[in-house]
Structures are given as C-alpha cells and as structure tokens.
N, CA, C and O of each residue as an XYZ file, in Angstrom:
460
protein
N      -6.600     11.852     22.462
C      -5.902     11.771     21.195
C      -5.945     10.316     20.716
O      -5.611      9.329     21.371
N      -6.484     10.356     19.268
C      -6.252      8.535     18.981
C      -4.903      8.695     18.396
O      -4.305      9.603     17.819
N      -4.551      7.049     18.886
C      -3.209      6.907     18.295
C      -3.236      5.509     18.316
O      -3.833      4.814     19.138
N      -2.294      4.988     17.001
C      -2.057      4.159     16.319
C      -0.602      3.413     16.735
O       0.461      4.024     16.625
N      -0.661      2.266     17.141
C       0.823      1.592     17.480
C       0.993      0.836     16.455
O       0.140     -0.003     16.167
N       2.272      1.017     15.626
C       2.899      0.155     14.462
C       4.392     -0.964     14.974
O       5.538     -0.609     15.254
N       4.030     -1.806     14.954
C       4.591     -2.779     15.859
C       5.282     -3.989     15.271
O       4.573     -4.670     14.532
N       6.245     -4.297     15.414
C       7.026     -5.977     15.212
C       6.446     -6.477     15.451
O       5.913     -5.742     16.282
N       5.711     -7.648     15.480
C       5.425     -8.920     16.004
C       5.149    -10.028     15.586
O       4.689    -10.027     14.443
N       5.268    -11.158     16.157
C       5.188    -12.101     15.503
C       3.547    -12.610     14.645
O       2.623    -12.782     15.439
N       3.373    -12.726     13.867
C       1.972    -12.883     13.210
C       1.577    -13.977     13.899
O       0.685    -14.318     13.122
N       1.547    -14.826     14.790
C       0.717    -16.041     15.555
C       0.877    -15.202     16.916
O       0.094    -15.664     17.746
N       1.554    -14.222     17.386
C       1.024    -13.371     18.180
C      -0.172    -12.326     18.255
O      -1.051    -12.058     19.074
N       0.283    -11.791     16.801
C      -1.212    -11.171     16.740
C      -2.200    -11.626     16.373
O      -3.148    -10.963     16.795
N      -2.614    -12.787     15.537
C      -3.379    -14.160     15.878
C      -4.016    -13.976     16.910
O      -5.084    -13.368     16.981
N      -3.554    -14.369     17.604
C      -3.671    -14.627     19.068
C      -4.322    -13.493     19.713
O      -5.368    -13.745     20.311
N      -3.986    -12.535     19.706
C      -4.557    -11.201     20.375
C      -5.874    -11.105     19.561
O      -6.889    -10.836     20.204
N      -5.960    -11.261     18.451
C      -7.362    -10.835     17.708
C      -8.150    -11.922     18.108
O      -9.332    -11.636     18.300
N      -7.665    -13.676     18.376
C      -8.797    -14.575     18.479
C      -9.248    -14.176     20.099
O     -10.414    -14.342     20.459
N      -7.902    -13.477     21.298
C      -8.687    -13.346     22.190
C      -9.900    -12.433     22.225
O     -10.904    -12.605     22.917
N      -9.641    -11.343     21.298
C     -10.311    -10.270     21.659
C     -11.698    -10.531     20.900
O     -12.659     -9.835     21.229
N     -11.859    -11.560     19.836
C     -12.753    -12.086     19.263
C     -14.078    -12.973     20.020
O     -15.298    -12.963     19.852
N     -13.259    -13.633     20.820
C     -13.992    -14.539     21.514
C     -14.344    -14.056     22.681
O     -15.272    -14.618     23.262
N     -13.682    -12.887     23.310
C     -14.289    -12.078     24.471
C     -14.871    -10.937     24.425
O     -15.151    -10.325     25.455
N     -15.149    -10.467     23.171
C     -15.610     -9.372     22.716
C     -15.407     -7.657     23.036
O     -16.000     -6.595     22.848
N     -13.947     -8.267     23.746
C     -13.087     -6.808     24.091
C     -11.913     -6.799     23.309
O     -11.156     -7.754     23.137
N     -11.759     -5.127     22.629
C     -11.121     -4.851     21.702
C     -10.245     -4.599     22.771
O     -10.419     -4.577     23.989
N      -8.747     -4.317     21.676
C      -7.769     -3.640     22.307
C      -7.975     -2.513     22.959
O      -9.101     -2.029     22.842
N      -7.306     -2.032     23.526
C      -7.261     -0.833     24.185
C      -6.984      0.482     23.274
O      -7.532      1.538     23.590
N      -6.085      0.408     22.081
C      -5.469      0.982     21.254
C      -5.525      0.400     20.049
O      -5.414     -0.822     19.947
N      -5.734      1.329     18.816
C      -4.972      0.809     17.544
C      -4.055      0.168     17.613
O      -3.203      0.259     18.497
N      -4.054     -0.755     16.511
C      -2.539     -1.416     16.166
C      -2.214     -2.027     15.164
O      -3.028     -2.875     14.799
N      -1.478     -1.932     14.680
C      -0.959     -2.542     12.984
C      -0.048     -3.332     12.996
O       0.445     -3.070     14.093
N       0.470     -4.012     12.636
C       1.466     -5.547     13.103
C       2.201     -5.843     11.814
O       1.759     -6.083     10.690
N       3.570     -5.754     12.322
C       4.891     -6.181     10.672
C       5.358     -7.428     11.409
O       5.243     -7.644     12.615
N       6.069     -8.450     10.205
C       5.900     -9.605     10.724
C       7.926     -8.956     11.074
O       8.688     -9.536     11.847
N       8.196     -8.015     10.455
C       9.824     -8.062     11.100
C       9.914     -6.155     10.791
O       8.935     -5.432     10.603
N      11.188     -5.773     10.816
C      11.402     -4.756     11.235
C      11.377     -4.262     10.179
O      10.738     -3.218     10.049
N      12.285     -5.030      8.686
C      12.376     -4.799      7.518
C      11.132     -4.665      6.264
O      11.166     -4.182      5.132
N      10.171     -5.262      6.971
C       8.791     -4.872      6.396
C       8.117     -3.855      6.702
O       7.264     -3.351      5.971
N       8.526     -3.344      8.129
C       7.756     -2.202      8.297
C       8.629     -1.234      7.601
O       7.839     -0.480      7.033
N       9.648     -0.906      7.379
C      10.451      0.146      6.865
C      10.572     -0.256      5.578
O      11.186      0.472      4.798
N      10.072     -1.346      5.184
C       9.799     -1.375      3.586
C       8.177     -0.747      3.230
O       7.975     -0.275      2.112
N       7.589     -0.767      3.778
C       6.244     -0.110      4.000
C       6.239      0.888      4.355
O       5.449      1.698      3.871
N       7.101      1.232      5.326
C       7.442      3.171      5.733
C       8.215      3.913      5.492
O       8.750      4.760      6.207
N       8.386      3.595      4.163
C       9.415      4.266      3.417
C       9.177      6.167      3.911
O       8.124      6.691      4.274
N      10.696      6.901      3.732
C      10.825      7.984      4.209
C       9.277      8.685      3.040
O       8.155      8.913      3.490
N       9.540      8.811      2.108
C       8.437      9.590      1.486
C       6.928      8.927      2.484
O       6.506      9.541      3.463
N       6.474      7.975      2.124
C       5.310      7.029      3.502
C       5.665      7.804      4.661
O       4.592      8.295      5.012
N       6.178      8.029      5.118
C       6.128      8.209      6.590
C       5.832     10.291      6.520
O       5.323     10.926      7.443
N       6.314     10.885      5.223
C       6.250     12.265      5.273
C       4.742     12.263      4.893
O       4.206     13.191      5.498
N       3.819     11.559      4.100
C       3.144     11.516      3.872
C       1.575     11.574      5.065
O       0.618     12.344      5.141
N       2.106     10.002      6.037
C       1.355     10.216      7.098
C       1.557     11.617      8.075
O       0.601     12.039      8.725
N       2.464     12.075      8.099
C       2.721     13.177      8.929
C       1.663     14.341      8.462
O       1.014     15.113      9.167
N       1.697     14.242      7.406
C       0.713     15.593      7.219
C      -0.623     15.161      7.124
O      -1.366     16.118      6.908
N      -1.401     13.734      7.228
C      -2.578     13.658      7.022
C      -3.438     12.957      8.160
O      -4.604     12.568      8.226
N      -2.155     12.968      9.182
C      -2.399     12.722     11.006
C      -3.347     14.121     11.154
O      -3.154     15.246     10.693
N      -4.542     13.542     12.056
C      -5.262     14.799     11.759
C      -6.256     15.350     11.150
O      -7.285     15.792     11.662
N      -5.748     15.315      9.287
C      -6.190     16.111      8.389
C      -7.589     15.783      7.763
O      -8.051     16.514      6.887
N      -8.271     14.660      8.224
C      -9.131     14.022      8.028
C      -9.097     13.610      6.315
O      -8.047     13.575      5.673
N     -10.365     13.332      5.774
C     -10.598     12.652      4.341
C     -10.366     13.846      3.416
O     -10.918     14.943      3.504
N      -9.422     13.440      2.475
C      -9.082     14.076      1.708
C      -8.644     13.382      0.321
O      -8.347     12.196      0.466
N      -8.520     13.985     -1.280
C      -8.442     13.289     -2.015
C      -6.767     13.026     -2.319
O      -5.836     13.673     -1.840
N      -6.704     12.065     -3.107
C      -5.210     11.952     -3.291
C      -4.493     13.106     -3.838
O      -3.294     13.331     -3.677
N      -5.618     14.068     -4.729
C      -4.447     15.019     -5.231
C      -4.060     16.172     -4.406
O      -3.148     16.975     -4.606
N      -5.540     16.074     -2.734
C      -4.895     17.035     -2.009
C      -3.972     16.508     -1.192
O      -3.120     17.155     -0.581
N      -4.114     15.424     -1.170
C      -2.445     14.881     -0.230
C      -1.430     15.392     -1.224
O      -0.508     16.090     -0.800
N      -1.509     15.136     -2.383
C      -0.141     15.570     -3.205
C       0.185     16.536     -3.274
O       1.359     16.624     -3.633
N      -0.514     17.811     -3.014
C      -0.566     19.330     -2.537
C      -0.423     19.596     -0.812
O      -0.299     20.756     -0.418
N      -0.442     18.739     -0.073
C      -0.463     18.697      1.098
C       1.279     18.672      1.139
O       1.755     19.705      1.609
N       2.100     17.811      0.785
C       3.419     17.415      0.587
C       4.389     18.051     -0.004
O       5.563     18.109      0.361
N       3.779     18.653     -1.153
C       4.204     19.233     -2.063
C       4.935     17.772     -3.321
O       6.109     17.560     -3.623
N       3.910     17.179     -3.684
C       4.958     16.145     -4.123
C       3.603     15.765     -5.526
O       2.434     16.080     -5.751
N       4.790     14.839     -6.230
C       3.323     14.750     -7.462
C       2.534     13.655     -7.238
O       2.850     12.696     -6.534
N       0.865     13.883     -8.208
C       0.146     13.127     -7.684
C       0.546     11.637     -8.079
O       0.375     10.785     -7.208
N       1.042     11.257     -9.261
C       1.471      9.906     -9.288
C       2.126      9.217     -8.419
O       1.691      8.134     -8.030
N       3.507      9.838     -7.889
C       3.827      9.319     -7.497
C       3.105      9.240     -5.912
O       3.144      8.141     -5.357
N       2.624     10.090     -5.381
C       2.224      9.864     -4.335
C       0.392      9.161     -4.327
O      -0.189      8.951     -3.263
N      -0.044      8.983     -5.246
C      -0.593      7.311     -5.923
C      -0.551      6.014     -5.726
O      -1.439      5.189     -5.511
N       1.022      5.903     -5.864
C       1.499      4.786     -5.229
C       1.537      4.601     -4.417
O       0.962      3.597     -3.999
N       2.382      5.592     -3.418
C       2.414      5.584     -2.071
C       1.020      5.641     -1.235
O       1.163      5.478     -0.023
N      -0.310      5.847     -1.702
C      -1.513      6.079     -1.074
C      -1.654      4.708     -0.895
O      -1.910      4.339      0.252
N      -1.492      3.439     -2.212
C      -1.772      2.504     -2.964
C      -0.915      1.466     -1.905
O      -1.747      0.753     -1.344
N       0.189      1.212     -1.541
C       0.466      0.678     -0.625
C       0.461      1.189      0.921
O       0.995      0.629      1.878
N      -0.231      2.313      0.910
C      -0.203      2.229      2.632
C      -1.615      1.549      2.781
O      -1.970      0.970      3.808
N      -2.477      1.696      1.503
C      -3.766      1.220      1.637
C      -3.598     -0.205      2.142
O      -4.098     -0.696      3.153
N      -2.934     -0.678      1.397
C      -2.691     -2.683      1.166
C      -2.245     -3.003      2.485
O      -2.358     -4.035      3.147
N      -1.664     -1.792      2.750
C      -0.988     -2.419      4.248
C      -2.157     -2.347      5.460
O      -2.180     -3.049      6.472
N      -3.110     -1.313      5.079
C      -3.936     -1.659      5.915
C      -3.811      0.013      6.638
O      -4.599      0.400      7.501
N      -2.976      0.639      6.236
C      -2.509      2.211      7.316
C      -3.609      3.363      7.048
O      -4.112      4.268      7.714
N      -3.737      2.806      5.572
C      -4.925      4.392      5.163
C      -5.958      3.210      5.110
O      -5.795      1.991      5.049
N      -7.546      4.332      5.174
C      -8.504      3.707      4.764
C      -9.181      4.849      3.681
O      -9.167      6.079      3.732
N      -9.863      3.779      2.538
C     -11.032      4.700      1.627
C     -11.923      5.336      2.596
O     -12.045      4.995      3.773
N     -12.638      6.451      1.904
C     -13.755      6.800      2.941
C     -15.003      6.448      1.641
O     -14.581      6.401      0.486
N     -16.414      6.228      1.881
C     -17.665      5.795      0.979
C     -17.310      6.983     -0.677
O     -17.669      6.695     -1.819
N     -16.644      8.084     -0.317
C     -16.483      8.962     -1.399
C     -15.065      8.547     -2.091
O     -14.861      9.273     -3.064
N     -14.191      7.746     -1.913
C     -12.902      7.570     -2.381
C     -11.950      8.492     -1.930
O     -10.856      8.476     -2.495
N     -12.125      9.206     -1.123
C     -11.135     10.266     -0.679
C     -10.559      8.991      0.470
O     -11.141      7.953      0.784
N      -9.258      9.495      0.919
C      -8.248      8.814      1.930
C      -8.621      9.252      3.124
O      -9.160     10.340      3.326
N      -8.316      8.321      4.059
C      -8.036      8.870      5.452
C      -6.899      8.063      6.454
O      -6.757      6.848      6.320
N      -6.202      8.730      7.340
C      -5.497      8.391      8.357
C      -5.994      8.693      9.483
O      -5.489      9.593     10.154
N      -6.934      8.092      9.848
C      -8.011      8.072     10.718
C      -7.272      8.506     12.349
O      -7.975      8.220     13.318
N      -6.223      9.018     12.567
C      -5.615      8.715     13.899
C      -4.623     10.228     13.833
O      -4.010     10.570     12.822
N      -4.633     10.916     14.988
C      -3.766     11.934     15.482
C      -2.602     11.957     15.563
O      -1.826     12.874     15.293
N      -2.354     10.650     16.053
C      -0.707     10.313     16.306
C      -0.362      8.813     16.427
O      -1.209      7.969     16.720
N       1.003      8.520     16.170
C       1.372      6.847     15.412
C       2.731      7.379     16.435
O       3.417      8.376     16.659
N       2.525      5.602     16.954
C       3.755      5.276     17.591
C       4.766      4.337     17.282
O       4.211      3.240     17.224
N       5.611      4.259     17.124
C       6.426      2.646     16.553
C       7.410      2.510     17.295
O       8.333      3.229     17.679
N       6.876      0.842     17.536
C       7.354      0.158     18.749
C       8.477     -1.097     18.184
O       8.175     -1.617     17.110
N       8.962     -1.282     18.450
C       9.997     -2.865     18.158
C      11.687     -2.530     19.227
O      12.470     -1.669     19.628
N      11.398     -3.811     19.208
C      12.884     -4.422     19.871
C      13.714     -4.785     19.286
O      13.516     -5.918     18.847
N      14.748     -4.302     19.000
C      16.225     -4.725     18.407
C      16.877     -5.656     18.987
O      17.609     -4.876     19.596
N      17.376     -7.050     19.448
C      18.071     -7.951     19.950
C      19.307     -8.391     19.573
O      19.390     -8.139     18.371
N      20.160     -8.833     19.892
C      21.478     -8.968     19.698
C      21.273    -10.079     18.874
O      20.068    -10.320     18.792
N      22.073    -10.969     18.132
C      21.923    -11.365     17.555
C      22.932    -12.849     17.907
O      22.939    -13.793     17.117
C-alpha cells in the first residue's frame, strides 16, 4: 500500500533530509509532505480538503468535475479546494489535466508539547 506521511516539522529539518537524501542518492523510505506548524497543516486540511482526499485515495486520475461528483459537492467550489491542495504540493496534474492523489493511504503525524 503507498502511503503518504503529512507531518510538522521544522523546514531546516526537512532541508536537511532532502540535502541528505540528495547527496546520497537514497530516497526516503516513504512519502512525505512537511507543514512548517500544526496550524498550516489544518489550514491546508481543511474538513471539506480532507473529505475530498478521502475519496480520491485510490481513485486514480480523474477530472475536477468528477471529484465534484465523487463528493457530492459543486464544481467551483471544489476548484478551489483542488487549487490549493495542488500549491501545497498534495495533488498532482496528470499530462491530461485530470488530478491525482497518487497514494492509498495518508498518515498525519505531529507532536503536541506543553507549552
């Protein structure tokens, strides 16, 4: 099963992981997508975002208006929502413009600390 880890971390951490894996020419082990805090990722995974990936885990390339039929939701607005998961890096175009969520299953990881 591929799967995708969506993760806190510090951005000179993941820096760091990409220049190692750059210069040694071993990838991660796993996907991974990197928020620089907790509040960005849940500003990015907004509840509609996150119903969205749920149904297209899987579903391979498809166009935006069948995601919007996939959801049951309209195509504009879920437009937008294609439009920033893109920016974030979560969906990719495919050579035809149809979407994809290239991955089976997404995990999200972060640590809450006292403060």
């Amino acid at each position: 099963m591929k799967t995708v880890t969506l993760d806190v971390r510090d951005p000179a951490d993941s820096m760091a992981d990409f220049t190692r894996a750059w210069k040694t020419g071993k990838s991660q082990k796993s996907a991974r997508i990197s928020f620089a805090s907790p509040e960005l990722l849940w500003r990015v995974l907004t509840e509609k975002r996150w119903g969205l990936l749920k149904v297209l885990c899987g579903a391979g390339p498809v166009s935006i208006r069948e995601a919007a039929r996939l959801i049951g939701r309209d195509v504009k607005a879920v437009h937008g929502d294609v439009t920033a998961l893109l920016n974030a890096g979560i969906l990719i175009h495919t050579d035809d413009r149809r979407i994809v969520f290239p991955f089976e299953a997404v995990k999200v990881e972060f640590l809450l600390h006292a403060a």
